[in-house]
DRENDO-1510 file (C-alpha; in Angstrom, 1 decimal, always signed):
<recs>
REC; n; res; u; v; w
REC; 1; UNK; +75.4; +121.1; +91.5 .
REC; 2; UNK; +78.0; +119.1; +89.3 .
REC; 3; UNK; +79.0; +122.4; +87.7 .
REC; 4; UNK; +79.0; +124.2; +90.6 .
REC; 5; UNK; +81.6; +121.4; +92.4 .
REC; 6; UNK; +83.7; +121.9; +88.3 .
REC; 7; UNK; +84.2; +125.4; +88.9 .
REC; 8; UNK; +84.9; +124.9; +92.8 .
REC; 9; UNK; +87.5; +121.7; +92.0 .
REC; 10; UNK; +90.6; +124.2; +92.2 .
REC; 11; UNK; +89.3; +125.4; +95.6 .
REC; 12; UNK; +91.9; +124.6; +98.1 .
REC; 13; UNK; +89.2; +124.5; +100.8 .
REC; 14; UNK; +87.2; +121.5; +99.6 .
REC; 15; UNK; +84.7; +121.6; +102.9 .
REC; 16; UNK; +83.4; +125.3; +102.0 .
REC; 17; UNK; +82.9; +125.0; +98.3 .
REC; 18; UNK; +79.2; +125.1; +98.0 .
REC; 19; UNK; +78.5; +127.2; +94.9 .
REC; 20; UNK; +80.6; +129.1; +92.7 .
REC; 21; UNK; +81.2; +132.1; +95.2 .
REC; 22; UNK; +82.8; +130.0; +97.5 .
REC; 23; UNK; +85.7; +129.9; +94.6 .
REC; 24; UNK; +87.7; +133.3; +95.2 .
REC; 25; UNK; +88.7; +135.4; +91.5 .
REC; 26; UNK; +91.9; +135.3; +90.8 .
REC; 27; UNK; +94.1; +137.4; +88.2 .
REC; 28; UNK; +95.4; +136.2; +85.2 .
REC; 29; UNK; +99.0; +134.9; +85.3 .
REC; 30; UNK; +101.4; +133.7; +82.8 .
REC; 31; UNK; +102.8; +130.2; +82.8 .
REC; 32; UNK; +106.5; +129.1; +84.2 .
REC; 33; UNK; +108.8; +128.3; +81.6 .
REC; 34; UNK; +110.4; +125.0; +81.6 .
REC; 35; UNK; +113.8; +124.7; +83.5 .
REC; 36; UNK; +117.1; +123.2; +83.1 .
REC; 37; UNK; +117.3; +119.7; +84.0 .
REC; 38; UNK; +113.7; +118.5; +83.2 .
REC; 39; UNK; +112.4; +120.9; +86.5 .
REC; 40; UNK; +109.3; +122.6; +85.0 .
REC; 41; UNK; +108.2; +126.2; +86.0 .
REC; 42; UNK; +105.3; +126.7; +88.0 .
REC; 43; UNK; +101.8; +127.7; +86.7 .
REC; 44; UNK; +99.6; +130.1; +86.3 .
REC; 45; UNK; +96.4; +131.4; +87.8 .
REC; 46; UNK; +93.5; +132.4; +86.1 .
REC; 47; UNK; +90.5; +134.9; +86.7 .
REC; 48; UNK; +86.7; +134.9; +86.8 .
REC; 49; UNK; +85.8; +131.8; +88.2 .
REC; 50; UNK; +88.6; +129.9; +87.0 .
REC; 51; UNK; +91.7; +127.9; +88.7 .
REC; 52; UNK; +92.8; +129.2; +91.4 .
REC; 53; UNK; +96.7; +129.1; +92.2 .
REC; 54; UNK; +98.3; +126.0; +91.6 .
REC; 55; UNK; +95.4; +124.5; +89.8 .
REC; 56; UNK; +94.7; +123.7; +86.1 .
REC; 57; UNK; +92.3; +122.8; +83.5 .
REC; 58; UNK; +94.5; +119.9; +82.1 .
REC; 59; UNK; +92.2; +117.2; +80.7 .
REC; 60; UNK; +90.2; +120.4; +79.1 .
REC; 61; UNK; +87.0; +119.4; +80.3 .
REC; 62; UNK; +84.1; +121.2; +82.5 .
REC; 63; UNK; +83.2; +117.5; +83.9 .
REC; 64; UNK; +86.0; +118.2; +86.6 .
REC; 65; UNK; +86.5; +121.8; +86.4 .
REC; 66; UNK; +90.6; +122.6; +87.6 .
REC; 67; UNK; +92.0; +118.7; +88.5 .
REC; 68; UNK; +95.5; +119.3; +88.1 .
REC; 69; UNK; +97.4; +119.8; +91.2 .
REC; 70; UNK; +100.0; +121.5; +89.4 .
REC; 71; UNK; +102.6; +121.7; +92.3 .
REC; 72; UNK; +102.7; +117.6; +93.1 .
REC; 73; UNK; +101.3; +115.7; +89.3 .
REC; 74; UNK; +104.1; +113.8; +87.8 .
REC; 75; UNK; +102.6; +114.2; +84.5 .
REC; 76; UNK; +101.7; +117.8; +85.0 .
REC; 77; UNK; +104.5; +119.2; +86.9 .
REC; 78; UNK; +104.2; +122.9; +87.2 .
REC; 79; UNK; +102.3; +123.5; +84.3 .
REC; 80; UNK; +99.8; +121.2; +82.1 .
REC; 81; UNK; +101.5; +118.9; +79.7 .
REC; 82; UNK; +105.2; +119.2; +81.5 .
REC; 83; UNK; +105.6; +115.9; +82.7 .
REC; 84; UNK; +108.6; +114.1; +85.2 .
REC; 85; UNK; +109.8; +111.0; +85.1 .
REC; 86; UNK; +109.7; +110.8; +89.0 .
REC; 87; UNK; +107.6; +112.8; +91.7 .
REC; 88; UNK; +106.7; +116.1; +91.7 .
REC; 89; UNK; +107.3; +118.6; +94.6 .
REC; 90; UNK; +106.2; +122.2; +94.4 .
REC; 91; UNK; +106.4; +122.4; +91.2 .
REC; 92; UNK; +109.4; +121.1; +89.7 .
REC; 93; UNK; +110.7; +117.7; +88.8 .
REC; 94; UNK; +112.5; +115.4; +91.4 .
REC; 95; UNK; +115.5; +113.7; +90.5 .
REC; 96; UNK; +116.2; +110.2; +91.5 .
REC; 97; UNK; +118.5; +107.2; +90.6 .
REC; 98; UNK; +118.0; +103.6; +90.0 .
REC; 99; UNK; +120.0; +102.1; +92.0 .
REC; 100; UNK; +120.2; +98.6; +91.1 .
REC; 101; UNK; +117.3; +97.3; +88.0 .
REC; 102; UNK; +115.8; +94.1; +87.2 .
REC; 103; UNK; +115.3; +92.5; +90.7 .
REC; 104; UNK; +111.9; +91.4; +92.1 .
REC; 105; UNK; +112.5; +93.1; +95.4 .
REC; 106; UNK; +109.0; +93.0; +97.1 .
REC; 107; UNK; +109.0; +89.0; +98.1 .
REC; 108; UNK; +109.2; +89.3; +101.7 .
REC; 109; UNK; +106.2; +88.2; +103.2 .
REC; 110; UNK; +106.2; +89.5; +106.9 .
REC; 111; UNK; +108.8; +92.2; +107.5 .
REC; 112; UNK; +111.1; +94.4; +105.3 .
REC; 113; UNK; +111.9; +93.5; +102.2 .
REC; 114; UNK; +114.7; +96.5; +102.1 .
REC; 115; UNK; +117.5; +97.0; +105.6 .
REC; 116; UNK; +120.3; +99.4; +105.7 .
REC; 117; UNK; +123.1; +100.3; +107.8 .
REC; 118; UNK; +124.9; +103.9; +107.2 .
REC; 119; UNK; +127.1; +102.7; +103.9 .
REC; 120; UNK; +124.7; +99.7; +102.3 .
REC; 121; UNK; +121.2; +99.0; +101.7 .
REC; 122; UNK; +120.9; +95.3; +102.0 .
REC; 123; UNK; +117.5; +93.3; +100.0 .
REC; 124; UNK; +115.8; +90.1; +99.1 .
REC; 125; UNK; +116.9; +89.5; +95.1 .
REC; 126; UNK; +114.9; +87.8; +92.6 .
REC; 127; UNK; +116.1; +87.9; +89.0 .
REC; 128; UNK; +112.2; +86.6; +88.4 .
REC; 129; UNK; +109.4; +85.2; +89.9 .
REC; 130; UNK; +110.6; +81.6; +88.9 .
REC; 131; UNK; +114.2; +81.6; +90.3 .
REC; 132; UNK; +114.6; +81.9; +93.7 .
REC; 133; UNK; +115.3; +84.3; +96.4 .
REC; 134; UNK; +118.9; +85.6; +97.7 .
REC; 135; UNK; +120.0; +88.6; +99.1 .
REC; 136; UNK; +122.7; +91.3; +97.8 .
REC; 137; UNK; +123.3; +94.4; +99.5 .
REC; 138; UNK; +124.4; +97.7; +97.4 .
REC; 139; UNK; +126.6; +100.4; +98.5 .
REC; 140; UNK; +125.1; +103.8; +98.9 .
REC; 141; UNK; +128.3; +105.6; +98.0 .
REC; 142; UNK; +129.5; +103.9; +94.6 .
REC; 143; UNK; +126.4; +102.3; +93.7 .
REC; 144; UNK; +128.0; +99.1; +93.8 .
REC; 145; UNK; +126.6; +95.3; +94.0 .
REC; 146; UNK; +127.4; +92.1; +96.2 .
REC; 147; UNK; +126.1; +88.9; +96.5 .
REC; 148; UNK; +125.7; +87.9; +99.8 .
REC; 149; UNK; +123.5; +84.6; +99.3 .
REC; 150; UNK; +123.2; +83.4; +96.2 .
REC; 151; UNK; +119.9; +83.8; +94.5 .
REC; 152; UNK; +117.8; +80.7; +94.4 .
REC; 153; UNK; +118.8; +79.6; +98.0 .
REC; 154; UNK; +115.2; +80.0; +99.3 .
REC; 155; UNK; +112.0; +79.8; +98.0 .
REC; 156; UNK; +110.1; +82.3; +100.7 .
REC; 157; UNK; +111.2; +84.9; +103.0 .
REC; 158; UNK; +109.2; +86.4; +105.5 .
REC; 159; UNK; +111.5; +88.8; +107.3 .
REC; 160; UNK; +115.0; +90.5; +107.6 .
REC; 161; UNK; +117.0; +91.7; +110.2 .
REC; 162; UNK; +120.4; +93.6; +111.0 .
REC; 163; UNK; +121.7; +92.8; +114.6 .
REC; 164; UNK; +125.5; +94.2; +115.4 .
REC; 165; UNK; +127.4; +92.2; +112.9 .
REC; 166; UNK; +125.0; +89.7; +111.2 .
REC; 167; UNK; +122.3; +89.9; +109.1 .
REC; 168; UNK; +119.4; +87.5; +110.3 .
REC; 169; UNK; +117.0; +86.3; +107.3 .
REC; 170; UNK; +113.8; +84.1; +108.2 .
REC; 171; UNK; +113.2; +82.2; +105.1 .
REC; 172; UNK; +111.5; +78.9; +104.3 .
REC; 173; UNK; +110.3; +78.7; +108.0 .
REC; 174; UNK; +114.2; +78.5; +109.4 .
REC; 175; UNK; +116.1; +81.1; +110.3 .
REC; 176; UNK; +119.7; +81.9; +108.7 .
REC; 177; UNK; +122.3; +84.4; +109.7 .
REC; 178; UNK; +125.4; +86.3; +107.3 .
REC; 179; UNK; +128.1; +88.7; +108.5 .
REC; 180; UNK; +127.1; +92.3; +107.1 .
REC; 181; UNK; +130.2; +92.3; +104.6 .
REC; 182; UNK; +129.2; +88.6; +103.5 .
REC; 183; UNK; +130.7; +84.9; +104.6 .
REC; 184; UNK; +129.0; +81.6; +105.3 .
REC; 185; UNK; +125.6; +81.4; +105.7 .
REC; 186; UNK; +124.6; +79.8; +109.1 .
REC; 187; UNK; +121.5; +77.9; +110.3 .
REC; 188; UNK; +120.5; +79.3; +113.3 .
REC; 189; UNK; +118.7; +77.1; +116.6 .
REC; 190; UNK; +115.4; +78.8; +115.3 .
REC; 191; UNK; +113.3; +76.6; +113.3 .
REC; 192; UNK; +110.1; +77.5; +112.7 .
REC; 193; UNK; +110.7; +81.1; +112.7 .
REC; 194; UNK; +108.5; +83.0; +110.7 .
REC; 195; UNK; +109.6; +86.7; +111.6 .
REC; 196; UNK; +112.9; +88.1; +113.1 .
REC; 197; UNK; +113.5; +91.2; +115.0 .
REC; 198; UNK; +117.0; +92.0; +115.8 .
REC; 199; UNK; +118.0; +95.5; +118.5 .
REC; 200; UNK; +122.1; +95.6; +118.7 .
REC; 201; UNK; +123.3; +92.3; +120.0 .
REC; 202; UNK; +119.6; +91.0; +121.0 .
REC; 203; UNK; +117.7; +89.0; +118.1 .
REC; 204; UNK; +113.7; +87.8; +118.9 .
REC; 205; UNK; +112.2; +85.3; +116.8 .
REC; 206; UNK; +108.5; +84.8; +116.2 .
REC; 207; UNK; +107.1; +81.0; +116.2 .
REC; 208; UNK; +103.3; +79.9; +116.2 .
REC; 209; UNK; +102.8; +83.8; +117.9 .
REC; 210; UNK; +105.4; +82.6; +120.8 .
REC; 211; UNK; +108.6; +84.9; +121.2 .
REC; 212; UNK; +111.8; +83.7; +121.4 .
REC; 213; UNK; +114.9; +86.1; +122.5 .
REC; 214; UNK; +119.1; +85.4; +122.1 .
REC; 215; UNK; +121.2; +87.8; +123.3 .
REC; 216; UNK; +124.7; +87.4; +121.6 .
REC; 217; UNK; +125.6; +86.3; +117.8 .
REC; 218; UNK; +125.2; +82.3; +118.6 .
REC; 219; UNK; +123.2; +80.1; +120.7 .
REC; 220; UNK; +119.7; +79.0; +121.4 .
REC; 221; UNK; +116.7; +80.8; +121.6 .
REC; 222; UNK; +115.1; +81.2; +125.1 .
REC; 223; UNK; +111.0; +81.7; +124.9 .
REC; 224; UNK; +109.5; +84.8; +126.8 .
REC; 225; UNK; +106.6; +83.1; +128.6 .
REC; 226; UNK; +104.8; +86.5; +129.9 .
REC; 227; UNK; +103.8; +87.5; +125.8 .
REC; 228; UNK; +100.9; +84.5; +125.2 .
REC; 229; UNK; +100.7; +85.6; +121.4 .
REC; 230; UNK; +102.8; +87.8; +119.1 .
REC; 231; UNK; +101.2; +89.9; +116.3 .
REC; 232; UNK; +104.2; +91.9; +115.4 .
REC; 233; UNK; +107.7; +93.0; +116.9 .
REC; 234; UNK; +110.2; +95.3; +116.1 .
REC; 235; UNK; +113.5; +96.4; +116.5 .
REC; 236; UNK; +116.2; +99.3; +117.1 .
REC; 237; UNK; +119.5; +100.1; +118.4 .
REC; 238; UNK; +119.7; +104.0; +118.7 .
REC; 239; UNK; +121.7; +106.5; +120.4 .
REC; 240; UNK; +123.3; +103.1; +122.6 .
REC; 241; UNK; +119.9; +101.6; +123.6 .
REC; 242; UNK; +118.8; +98.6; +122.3 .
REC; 243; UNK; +114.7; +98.1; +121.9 .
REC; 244; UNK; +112.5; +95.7; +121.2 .
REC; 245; UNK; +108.6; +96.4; +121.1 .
REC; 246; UNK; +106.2; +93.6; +120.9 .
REC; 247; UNK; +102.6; +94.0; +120.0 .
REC; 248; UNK; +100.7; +91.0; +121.6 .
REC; 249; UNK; +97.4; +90.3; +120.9 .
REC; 250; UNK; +94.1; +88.5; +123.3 .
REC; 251; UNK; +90.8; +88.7; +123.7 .
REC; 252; UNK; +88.8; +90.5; +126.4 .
REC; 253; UNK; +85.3; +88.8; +126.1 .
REC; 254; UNK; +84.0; +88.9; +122.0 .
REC; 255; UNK; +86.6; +91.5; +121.6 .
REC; 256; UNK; +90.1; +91.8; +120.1 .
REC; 257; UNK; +92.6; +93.5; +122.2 .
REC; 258; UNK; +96.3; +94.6; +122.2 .
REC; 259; UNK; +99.1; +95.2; +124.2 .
REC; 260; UNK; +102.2; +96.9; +123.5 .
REC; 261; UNK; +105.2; +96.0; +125.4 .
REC; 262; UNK; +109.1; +97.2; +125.2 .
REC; 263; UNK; +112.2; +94.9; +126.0 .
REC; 264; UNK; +115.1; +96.4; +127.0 .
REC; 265; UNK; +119.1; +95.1; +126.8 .
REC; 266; UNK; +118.3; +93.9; +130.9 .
REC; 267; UNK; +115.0; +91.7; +129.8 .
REC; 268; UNK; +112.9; +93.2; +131.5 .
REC; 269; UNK; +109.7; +94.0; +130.1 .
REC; 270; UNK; +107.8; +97.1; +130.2 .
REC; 271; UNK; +104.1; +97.5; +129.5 .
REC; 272; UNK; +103.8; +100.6; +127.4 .
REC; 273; UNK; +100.0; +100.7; +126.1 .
REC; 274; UNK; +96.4; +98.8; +124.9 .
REC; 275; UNK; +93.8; +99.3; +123.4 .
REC; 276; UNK; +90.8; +97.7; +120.7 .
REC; 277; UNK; +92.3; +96.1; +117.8 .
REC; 278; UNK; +95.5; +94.3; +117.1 .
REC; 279; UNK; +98.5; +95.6; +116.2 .
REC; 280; UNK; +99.3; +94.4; +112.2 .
REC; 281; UNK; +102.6; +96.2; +111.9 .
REC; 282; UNK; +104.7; +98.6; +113.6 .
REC; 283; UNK; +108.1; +100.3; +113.4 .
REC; 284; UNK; +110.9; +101.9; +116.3 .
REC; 285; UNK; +112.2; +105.0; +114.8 .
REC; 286; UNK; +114.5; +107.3; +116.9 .
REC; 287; UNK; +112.9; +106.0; +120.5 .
REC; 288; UNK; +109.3; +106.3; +119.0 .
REC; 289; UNK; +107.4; +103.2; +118.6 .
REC; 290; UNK; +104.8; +103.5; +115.3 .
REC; 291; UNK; +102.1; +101.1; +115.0 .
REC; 292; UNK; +98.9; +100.0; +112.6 .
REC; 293; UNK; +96.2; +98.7; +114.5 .
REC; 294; UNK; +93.1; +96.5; +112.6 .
REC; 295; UNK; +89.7; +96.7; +113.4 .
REC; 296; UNK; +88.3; +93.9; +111.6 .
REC; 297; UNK; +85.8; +95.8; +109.3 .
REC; 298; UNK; +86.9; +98.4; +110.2 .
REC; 299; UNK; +89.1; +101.5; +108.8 .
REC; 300; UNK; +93.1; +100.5; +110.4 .
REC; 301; UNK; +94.1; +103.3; +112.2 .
REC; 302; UNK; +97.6; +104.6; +113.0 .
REC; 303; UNK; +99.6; +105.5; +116.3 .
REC; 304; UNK; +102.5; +107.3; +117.5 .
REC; 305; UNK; +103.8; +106.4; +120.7 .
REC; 306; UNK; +106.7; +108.6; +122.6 .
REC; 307; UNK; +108.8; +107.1; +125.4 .
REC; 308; UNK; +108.0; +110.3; +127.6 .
REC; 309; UNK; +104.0; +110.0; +126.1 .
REC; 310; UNK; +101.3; +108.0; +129.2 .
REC; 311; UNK; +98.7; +107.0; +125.5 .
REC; 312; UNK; +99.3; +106.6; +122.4 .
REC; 313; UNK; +98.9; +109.4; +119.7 .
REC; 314; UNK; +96.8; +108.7; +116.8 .
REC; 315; UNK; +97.1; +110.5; +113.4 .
REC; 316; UNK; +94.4; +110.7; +111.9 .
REC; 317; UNK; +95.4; +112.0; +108.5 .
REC; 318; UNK; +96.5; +107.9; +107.9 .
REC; 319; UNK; +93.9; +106.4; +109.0 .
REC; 320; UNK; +91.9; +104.8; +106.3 .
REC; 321; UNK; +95.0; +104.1; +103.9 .
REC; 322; UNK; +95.8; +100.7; +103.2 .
REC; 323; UNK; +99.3; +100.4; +103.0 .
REC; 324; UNK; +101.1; +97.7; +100.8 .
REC; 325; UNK; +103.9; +97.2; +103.2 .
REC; 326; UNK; +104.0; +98.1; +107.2 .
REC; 327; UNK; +104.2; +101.5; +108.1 .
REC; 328; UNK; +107.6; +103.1; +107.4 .
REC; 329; UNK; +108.5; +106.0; +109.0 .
REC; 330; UNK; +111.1; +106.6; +106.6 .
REC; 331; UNK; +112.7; +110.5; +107.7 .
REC; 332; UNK; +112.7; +113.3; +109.9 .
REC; 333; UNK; +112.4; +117.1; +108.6 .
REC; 334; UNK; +113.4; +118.4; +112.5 .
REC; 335; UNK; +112.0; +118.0; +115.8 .
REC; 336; UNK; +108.8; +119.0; +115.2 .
REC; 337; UNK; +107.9; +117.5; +111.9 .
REC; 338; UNK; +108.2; +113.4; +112.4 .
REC; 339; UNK; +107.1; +112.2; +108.6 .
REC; 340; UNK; +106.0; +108.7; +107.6 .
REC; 341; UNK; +105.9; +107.4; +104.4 .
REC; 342; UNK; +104.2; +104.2; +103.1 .
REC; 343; UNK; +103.9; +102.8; +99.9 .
REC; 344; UNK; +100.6; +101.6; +97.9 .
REC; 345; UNK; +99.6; +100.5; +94.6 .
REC; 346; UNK; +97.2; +103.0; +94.7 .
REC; 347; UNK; +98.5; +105.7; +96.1 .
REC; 348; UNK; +101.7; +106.0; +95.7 .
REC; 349; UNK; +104.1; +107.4; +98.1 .
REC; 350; UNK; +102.5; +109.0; +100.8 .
REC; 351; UNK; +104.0; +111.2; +103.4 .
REC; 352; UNK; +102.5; +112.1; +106.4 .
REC; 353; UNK; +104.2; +115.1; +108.9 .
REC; 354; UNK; +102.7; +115.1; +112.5 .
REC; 355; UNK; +103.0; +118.9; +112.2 .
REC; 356; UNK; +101.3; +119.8; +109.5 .
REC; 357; UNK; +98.7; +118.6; +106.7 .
REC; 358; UNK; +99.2; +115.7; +105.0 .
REC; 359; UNK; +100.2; +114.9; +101.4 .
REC; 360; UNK; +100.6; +112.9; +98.7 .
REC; 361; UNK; +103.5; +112.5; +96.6 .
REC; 362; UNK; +102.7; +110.9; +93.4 .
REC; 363; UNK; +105.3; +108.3; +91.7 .
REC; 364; UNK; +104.9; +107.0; +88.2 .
REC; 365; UNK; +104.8; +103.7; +88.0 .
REC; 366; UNK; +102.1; +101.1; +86.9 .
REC; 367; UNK; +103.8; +98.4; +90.0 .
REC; 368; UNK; +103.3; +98.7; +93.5 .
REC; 369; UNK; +105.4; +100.9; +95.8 .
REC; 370; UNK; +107.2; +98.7; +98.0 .
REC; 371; UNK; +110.3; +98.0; +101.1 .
REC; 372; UNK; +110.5; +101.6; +102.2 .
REC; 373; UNK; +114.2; +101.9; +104.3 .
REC; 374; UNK; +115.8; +105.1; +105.0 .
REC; 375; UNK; +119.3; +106.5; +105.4 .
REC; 376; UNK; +120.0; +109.8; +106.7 .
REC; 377; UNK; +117.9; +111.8; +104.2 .
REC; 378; UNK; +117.3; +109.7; +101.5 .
REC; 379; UNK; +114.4; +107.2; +101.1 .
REC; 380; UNK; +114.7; +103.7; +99.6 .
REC; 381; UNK; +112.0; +101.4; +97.5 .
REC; 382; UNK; +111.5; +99.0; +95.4 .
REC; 383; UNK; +109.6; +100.6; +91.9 .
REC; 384; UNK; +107.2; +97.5; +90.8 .
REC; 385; UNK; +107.0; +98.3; +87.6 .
REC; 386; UNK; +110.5; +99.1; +87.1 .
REC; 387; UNK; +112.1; +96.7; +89.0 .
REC; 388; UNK; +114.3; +98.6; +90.3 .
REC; 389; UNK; +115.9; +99.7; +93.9 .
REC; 390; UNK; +115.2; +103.6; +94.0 .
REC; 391; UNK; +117.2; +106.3; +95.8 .
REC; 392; UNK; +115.1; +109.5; +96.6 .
REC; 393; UNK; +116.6; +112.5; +98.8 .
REC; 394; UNK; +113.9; +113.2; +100.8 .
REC; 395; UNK; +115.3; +117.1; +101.5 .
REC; 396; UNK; +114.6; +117.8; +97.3 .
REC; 397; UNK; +110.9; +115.7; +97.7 .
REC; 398; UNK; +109.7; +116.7; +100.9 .
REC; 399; UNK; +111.3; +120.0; +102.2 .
REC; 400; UNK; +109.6; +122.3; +99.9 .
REC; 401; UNK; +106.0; +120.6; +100.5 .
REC; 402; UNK; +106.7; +121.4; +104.4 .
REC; 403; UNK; +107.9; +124.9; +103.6 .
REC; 404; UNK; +105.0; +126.0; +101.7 .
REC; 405; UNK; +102.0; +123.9; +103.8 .
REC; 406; UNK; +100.3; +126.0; +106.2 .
</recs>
């Protein structure tokens, strides 16, 4: 049976390969030449029982029969032996650029280590693990760098957060505030704080699992009595609405529960689902609320939830992928096609379209894959092993995956 799954490895259809006539012939084709730039041609096919499209006998062994995904393996990009120093997408090498190198990036305990507005990408900096944390932001036109608070100011931070003109940092269990272009740093009335959430001109502050809400730039926080415990929050300001979601979490009995609420600019609060499980992290995206729900030993699972939808939505191509920061979703190909991406140290980048089958984009790096942010089409992380702030276009990575998926 082992050679039978070798020869069936290329099989597109994994569930009906069963013995080597579940594996269709294919004719012999001749291997893409290598293109300008470092983009590699695509590969070959191969007859009588061998790979079929896309496919390839890299390693040269009949332990594993065809391995290579030739269209998405960084180190095997279009043909065996054609490697990229990013991803891989259909076929051909993806460019990127570094934006800014040798900062620790991923310290943020809590909520994004990586925020952006429509001209700057703003992040947690740590010239090394020894130093202390500050923030800089980077312009995404010029490339850039200023210091907003100088590295070494704090020794943790849990959570940032852009509200209309400030950008609210919870660090070293207090919470701090900055104007976007940089200034003095300000204490806020907030300590204690442990996560922030900011939607326009309303900031919410987690303390002990109790929410506190401002609206406005300065005074104190006011608690929100009706939400008993807090397991995460989340924030947007889009298309003139301002958002805030709140995942609270009780028990029913022996079992964990959640409920998901929504706060708009009046205050009010608006019960929008529950279920089994608590809600570990979530994200508002474009009037969609997307959340990660735990199930003690069991599998997380993953939910979309639309303002016109009566339940939440689960996809269930995520489910069972441990992500190493809360779920991004990081781009939108059109209406029809939401896509999420997460990082892990295992997996890479990941990319998940509601429309279609999943895939995974591979990323070479030895480091984890961390603080996912998006602008417009272009995604945003920190590269562990390179220590650097990445700029993908997401069009170049993702459209021709979408394009050729059935």
């Amino acid at each position: 049976m082992l050679l039978v799954w070798a020869l069936c490895a290329g099989c597109r259809r994994f569930d009906v390969c069963g013995d080597a006539g579940d594996c269709p012939a294919v004719e012999e084709g001749v291997k893409g030449s290598i293109g300008t730039g470092g983009t590699s041609g695509s590969g070959g096919t191969r007859s009588e029982g061998g790979c079929t499209d896309g496919y390839e006998d890299c390693d040269h062994t009949t332990l594993n029969g065809c391995e290579t995904d030739t269209s998405s393996a960084f180190a095997h990009c279009g043909a065996c032996g054609q490697s990229c120093d990013g991803a891989c997408s259909a076929g051909s090498c993806v460019s990127f650029a570094a934006l800014v190198a040798d900062r620790y990036g991923s310290s943020v305990t809590m909520g994004p280590t990586i925020v952006t507005t429509a001209t700057h990408a703003y992040y947690v900096a740590d010239e090394s693990l020894a130093t202390g944390l500050g923030i800089e932001r980077v312009s995404l036109r010029d490339g850039s760098v200023e210091p907003l608070v100088e590295i070494g100011t704090w020794n943790t931070v849990d959570a940032l957060a852009l509200g209309a003109s400030r950008l609210y940092v919870a660090a070293d269990d207090r919470l701090f505030s900055v104007p976007h272009a940089g200034g003095e740093l300000r204490a806020e009335e907030a300590d204690g704080a442990q996560w922030v959430a900011a939607a326009g001109s309303t900031v919410a502050v987690v303390r002990d699992q109790r929410l506190f809400v401002r609206a406005g730039d300065r005074g104190p926080f006011v608690e929100v009595p009706e939400i008993a415990t807090v397991s995460a929050i989340a924030g947007e300001s889009a298309i003139g609405v301002e958002t805030l979601a709140i995942a609270e979490s009780f028990w029913e009995g022996d079992e964990l529960r959640y409920r998901l609420w929504f706060r708009g600019e009046g205050g009010g609060l608006d019960l929008r689902a529950s279920g089994s499980g608590e809600v570990v992290s979530m994200t508002l995206f474009r009037g969609r609320v997307y959340f990660e729900v735990e199930h003690g030993d069991r599998n997380d699972a993953y939910f979309v939830l639309d303002e016109d939808d009566a339940e939440p939505i689960e996809v269930p191509s995520m489910t069972g992928v441990t992500a190493w920061t809360p779920v991004k979703i990081s781009w939108w190909y059109d209406e029809a096609s939401i896509v999420a991406a997460f990082g892990s140290p295992r997996s890479g980048l990941r990319f998940i379209s509601l429309a279609s089958t999943p895939f995974t984009a591979e990323w070479p790096t030895e480091g984890a894959i961390s603080g996912l942010a998006t602008v417009e089409s272009e995604l945003l992380f920190f590269d562990g092993a390179r220590r650097a702030l990445t700029r993908v276009n997401l069009e170049e990575l993702i459209a021709p995956r979408l394009l050729s998926t059935p």
